[in-house]
C-alpha positions, 0 to 999 in steps of 0.5 A: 289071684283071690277067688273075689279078685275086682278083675273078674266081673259078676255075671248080671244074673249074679247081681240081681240075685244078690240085690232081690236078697237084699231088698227082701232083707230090707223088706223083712227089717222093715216091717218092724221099723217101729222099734228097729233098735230093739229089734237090731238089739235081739237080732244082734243079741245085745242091749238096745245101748250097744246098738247106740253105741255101734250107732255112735262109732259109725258116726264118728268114723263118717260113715253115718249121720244123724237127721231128724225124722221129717214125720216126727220132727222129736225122732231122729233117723240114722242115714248113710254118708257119701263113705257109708254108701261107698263102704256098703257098695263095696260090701254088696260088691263083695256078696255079688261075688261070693253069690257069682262063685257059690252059683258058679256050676249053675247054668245061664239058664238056672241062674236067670231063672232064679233071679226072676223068681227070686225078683218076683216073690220079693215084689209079691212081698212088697204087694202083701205087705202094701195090701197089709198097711205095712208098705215099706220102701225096700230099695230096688238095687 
């Protein structure tokens, strides 16, 4: 049996930590959303156009669509299909297990524990970033 088998189920604990990750991921992308190409572009260390490329296979693979951006209706905004939600899913799925056995000798008590600091300092990060003008809309899981 793989050390990720679908058979074992991540602990709740193990779940919230990997969903305060991700929100803070998406706190920190956020916060730049003004140029999120070029910013996806240094972080991936490619040209803004490989970005667009990437962008483009995962459209026509069915994994994302394009819409057009309801504040600014020249923009357009790349949003997840039915299959990219799935596939994302199955990725989060995928990190709440490796976090479940990276934390595997973590008592119950550590593990909620840091899943309720981890939670706390992401929503304080929110309230700074709110307080600054710069609210983003981080996911809550």
């Amino acid at each position: 049996m793989s050390p990720l088998s679908p058979t074992v189920a991540p602990s709740p604990e193990a779940v919230e930590i990997e969903r305060a990750l991700t929100r803070a991921a998406y706190l920190n992308a956020s916060a730049r959303r003004h140029a999120v190409l070029t910013a996806l572009a240094q972080l991936l260390a490619v040209e803004a156009s490989h970005v667009t490329r990437q962008v483009r296979q995962l459209e026509r693979s069915g994994h994302v669509e394009r819409v057009r951006d309801p504040d600014d209706r020249r923009a357009l905004r790349v949003r997840p299909t039915p299959l990219g939600m799935d596939a994302v899913a199955r990725i989060r799925d995928i990190g709440t297990r490796g976090m479940q056995l990276a934390l595997a000798d973590w008592s119950p008590e550590e593990l909620r524990q840091l899943a309720l600091l981890f939670g706390r300092m992401v929503d304080a990060l929110l309230t700074y970033a709110a307080d600054e003008g710069q609210a983003p809309h981080a996911p809550r899981g």
